[in-house]
OpenMM code with the backbone's topology and positions (N, CA, C; nanometers):
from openmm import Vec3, app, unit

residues = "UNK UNK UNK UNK UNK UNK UNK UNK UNK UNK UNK UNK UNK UNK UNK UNK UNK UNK UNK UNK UNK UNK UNK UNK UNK UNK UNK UNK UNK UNK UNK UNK UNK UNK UNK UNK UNK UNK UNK UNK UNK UNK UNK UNK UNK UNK UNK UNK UNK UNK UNK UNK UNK UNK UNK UNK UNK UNK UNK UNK UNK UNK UNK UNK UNK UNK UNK UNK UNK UNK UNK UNK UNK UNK UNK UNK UNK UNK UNK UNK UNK UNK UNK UNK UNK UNK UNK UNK UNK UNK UNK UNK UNK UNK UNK UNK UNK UNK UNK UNK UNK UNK UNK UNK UNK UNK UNK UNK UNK UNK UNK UNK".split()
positions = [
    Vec3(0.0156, -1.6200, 3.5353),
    Vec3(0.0420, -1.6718, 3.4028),
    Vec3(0.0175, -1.5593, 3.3008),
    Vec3(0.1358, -1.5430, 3.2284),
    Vec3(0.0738, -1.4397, 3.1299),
    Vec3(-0.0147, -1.4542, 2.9952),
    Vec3(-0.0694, -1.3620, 2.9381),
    Vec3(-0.2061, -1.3861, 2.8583),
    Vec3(-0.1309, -1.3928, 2.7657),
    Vec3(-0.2088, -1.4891, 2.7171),
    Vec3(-0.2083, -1.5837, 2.5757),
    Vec3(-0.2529, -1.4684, 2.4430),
    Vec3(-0.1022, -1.4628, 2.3252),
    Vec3(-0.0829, -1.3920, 2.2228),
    Vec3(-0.2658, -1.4381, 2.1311),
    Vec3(-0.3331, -1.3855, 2.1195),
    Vec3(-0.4194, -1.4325, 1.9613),
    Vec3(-0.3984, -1.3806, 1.8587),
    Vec3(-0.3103, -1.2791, 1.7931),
    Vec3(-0.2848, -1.2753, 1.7235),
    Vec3(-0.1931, -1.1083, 1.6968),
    Vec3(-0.2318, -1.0452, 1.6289),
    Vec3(-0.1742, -0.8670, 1.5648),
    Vec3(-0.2991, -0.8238, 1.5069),
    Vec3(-0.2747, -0.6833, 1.5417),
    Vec3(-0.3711, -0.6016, 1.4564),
    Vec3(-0.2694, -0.4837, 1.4236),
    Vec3(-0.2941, -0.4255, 1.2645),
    Vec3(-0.2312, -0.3731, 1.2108),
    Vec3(-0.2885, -0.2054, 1.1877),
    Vec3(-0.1879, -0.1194, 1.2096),
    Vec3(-0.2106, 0.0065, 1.2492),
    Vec3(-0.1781, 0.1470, 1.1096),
    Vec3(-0.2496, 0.2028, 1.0322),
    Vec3(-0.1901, 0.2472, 0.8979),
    Vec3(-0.1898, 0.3939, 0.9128),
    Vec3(-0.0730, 0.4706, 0.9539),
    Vec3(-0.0665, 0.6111, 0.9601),
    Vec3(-0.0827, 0.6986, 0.8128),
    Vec3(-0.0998, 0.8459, 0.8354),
    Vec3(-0.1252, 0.8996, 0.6704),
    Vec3(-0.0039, 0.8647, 0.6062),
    Vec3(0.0908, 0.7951, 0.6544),
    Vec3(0.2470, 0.7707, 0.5844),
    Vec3(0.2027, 0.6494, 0.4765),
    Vec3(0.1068, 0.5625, 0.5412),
    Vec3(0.0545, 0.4339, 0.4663),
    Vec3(-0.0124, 0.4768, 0.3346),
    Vec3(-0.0698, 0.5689, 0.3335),
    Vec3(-0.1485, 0.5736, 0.2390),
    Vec3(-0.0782, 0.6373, 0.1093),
    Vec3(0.0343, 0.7213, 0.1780),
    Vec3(0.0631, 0.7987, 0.0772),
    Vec3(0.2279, 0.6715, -0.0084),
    Vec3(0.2534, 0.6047, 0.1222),
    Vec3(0.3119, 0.4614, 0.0509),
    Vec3(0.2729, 0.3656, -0.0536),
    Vec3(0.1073, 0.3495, 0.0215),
    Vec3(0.0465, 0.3046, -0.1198),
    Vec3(0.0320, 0.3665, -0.2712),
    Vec3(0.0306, 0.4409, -0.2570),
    Vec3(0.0039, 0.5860, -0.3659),
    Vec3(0.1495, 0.5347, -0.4359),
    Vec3(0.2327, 0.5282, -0.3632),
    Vec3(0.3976, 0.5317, -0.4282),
    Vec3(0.4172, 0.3836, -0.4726),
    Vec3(0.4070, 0.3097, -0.4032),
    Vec3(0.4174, 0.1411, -0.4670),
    Vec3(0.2893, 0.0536, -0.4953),
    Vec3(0.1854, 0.1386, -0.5093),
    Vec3(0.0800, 0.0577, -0.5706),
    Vec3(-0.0341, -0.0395, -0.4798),
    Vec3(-0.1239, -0.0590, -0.4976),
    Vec3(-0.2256, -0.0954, -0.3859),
    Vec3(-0.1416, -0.2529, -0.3624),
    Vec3(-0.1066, -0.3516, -0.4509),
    Vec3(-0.1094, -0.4705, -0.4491),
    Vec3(0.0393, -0.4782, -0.3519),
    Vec3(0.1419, -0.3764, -0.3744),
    Vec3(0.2336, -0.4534, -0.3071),
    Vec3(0.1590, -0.3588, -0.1589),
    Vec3(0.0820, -0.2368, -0.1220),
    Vec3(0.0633, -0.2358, -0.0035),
    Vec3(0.0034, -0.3459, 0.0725),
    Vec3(-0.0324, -0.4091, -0.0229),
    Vec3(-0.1276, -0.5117, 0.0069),
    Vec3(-0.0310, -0.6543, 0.0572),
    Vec3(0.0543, -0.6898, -0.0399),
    Vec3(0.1217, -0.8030, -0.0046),
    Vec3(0.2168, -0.7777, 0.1263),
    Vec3(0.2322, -0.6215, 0.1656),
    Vec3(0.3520, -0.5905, 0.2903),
    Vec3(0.2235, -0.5836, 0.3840),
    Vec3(0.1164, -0.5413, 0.3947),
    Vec3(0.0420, -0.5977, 0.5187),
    Vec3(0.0084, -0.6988, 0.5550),
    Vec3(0.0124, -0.8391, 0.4370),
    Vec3(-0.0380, -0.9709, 0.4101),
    Vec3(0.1093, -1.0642, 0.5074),
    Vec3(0.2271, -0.9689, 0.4866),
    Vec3(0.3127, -1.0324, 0.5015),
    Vec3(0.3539, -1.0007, 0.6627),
    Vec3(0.3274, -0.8770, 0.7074),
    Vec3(0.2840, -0.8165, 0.8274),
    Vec3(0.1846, -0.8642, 0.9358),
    Vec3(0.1128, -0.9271, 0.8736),
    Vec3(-0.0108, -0.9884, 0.9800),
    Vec3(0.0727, -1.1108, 1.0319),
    Vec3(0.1882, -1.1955, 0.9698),
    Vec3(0.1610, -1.3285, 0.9671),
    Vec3(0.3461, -1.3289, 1.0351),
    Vec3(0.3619, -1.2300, 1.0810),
    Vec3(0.5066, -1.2191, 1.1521),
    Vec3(0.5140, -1.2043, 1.2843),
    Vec3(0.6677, -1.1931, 1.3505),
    Vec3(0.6747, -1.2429, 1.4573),
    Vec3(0.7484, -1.1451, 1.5071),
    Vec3(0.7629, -1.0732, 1.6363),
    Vec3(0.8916, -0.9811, 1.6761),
    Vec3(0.9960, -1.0666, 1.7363),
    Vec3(1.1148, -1.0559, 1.7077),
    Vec3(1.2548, -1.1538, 1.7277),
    Vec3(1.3550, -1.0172, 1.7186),
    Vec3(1.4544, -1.0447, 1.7741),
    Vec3(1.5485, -0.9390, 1.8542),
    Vec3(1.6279, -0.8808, 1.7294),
    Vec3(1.5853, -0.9279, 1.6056),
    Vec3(1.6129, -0.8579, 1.4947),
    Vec3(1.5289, -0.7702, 1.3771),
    Vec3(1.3997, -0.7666, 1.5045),
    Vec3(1.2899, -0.6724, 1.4173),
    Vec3(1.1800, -0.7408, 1.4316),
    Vec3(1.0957, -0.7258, 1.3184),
    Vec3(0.9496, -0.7903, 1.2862),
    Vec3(1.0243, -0.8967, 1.1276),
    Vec3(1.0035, -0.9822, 1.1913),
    Vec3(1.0453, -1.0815, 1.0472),
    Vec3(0.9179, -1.2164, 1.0340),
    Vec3(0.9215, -1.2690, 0.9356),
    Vec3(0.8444, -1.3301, 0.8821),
    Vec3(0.8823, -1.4084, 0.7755),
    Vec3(0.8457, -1.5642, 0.8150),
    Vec3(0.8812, -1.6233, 0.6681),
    Vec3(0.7526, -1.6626, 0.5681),
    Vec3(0.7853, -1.6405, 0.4771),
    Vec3(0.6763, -1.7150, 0.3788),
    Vec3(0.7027, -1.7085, 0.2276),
    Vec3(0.6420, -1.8050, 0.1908),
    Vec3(0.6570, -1.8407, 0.0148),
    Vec3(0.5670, -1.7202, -0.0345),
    Vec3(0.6205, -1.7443, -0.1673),
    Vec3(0.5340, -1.5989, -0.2755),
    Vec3(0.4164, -1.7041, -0.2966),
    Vec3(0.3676, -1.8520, -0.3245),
    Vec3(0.2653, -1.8718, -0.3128),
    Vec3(0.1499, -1.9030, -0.1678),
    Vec3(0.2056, -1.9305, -0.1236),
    Vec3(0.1358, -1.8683, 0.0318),
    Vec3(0.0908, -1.7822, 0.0716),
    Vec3(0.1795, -1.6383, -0.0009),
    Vec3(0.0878, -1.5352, 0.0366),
    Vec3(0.0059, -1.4938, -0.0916),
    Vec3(0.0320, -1.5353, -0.1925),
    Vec3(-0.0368, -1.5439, -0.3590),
    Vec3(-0.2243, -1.6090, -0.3397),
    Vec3(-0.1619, -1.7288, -0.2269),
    Vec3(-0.3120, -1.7872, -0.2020),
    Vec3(-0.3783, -1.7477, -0.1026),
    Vec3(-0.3593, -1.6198, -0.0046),
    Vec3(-0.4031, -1.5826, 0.1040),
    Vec3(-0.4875, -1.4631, 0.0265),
    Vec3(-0.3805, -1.3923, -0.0826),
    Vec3(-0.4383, -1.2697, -0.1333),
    Vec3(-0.5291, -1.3321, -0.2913),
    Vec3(-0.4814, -1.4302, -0.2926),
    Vec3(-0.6167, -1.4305, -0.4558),
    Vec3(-0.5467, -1.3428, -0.5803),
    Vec3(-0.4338, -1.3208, -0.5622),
    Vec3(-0.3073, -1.2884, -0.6736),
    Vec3(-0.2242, -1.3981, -0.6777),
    Vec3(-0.1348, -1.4230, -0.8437),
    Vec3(-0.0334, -1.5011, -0.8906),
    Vec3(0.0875, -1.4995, -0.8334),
    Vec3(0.1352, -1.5647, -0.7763),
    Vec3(0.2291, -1.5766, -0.7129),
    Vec3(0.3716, -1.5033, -0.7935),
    Vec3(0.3045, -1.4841, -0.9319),
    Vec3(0.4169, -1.4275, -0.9929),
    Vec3(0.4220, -1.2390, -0.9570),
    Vec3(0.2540, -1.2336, -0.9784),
    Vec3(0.2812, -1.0826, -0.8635),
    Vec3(0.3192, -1.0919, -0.7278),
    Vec3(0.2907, -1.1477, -0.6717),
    Vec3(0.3702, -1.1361, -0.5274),
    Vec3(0.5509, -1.1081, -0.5908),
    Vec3(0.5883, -1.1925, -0.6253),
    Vec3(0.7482, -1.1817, -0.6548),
    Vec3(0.7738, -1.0174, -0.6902),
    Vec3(0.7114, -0.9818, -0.7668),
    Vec3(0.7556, -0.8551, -0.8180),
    Vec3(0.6835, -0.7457, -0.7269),
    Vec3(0.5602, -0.8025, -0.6531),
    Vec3(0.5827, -0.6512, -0.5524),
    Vec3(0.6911, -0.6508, -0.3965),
    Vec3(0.7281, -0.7979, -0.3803),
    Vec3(0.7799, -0.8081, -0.2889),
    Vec3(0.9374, -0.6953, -0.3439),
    Vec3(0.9775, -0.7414, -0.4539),
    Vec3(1.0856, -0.6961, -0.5522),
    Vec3(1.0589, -0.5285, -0.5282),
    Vec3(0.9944, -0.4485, -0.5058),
    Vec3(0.9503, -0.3533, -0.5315),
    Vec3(0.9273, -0.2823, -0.3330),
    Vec3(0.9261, -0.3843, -0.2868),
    Vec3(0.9352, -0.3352, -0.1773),
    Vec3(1.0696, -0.3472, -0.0860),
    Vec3(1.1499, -0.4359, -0.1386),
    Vec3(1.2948, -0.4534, -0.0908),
    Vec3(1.3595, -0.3326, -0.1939),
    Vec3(1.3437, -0.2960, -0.2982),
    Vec3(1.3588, -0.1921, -0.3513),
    Vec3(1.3559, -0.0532, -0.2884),
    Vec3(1.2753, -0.0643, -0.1893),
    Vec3(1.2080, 0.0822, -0.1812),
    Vec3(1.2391, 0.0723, 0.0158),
    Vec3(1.3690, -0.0263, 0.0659),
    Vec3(1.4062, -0.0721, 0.1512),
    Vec3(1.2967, -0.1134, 0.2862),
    Vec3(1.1959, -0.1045, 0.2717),
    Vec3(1.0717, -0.2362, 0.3582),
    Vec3(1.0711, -0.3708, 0.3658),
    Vec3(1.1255, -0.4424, 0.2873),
    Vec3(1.1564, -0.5517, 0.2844),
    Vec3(1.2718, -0.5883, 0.2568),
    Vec3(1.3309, -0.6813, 0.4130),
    Vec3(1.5044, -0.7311, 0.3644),
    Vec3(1.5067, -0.8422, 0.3849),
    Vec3(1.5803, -0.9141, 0.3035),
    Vec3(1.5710, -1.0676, 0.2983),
    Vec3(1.6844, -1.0980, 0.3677),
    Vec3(1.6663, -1.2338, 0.4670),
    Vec3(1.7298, -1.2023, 0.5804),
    Vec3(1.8391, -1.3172, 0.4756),
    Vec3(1.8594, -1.3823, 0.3716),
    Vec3(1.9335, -1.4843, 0.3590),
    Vec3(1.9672, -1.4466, 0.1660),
    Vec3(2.0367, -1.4126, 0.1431),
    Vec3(2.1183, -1.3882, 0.0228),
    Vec3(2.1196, -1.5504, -0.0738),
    Vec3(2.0967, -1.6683, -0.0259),
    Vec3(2.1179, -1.8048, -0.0928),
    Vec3(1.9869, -1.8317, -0.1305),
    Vec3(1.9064, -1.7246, -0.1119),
    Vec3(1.7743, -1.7985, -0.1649),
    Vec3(1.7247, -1.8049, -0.3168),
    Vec3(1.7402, -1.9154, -0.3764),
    Vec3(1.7566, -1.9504, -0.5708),
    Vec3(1.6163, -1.9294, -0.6072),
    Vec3(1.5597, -2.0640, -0.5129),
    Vec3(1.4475, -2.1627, -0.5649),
    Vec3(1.3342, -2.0453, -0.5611),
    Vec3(1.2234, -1.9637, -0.6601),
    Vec3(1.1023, -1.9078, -0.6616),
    Vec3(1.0109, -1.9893, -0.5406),
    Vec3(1.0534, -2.1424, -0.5269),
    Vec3(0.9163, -2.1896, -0.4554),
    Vec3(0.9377, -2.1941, -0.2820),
    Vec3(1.0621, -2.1467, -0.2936),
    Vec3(1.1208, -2.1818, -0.1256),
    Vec3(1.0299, -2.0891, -0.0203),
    Vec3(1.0817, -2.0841, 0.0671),
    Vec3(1.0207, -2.0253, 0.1835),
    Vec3(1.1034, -1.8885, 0.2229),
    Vec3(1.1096, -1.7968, 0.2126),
    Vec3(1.1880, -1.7057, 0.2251),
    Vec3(1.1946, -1.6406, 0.3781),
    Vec3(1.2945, -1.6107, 0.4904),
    Vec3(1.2981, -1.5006, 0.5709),
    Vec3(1.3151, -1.3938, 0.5323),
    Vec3(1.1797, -1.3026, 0.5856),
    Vec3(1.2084, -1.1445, 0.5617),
    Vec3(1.1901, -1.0493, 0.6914),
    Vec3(1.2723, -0.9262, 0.7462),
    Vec3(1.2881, -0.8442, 0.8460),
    Vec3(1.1947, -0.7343, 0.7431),
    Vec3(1.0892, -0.6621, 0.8163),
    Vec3(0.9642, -0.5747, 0.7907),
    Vec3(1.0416, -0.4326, 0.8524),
    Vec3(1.0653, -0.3625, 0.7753),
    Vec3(1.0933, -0.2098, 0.8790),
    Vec3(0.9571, -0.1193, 0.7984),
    Vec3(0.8593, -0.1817, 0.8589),
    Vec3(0.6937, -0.1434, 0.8972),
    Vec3(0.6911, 0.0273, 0.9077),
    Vec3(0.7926, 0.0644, 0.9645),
    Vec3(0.7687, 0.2089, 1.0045),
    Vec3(0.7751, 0.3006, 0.9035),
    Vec3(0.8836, 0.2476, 0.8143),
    Vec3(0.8971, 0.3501, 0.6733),
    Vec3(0.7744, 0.3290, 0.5774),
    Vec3(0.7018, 0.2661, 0.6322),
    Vec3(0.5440, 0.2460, 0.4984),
    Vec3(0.4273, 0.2591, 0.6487),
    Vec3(0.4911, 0.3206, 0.7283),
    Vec3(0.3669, 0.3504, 0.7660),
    Vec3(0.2463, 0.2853, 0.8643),
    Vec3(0.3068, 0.1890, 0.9231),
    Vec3(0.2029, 0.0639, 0.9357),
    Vec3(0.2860, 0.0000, 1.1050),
    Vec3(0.2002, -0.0229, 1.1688),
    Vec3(0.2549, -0.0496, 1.3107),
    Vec3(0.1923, -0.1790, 1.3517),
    Vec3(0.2278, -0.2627, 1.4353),
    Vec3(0.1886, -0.3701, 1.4964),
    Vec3(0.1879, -0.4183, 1.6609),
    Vec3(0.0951, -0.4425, 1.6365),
    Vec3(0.0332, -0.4360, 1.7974),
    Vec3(-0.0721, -0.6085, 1.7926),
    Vec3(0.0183, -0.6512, 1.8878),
    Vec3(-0.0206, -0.7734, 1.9356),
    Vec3(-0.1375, -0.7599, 2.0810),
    Vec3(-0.2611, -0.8898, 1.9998),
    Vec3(-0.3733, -0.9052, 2.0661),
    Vec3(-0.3888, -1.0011, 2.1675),
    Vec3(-0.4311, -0.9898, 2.2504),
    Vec3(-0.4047, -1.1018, 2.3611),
    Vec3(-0.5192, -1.1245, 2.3919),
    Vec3(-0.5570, -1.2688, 2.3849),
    Vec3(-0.6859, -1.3797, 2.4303),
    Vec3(-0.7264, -1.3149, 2.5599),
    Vec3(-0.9101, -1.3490, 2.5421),
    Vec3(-0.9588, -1.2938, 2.6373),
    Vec3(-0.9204, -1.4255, 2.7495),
    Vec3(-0.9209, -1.3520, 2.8621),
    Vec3(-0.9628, -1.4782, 3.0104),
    Vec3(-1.0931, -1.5494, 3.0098),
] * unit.nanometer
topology = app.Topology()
chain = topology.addChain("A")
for resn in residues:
    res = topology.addResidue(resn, chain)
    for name in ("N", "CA", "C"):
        topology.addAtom(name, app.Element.getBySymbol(name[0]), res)
């Protein structure tokens, strides 16, 4: 039987830091927030979640989340996998290309 996923641990090369330096601690912050809580699927590392979901994980306004997420699809790390998304409160899919900021993921597996 194979071992049971518990979770990711997240990996930050000198590329991370000097990413942060370039887009600011909060959105490094919201792309690792958004990084912990994703999944690998045959189209990358993607992840869904609301700007207040991760607003209430990090103890920031959901209105900053919007604008660093904005800032990181900008700076092509974050792609939104669905063009119809209106509503601020919806749930958004996003594909993570983790590698250009620096940051790697490595899944933890339950002890026996």
């Amino acid at each position: 039987m194979p071992a049971e996923r518990d979770g990711c641990q997240l990996r930050l090369n000198a590329r991370a830091l000097r990413f942060g330096y370039r887009v600011g601690s909060d959105a490094l912050l919201v792309l690792l927030d958004l990084a912990a809580h994703a999944t690998d699927s045959s189209e990358g590392t993607v992840v869904a979640a609301s700007y207040r979901d991760v607003a209430r994980r990090l103890g920031i306004s959901k209105d900053t989340v919007g604008r660093r997420i904005a800032v990181l699809r900008r700076v092509g790390v974050v792609v939104e996998r669905s063009e119809h998304a209106n509503d601020r409160f919806e749930v958004r899919c996003y594909v993570l290309h983790l590698e250009l900021a620096g940051v790697t993921r490595e899944l933890v597996m339950a002890a026996a």
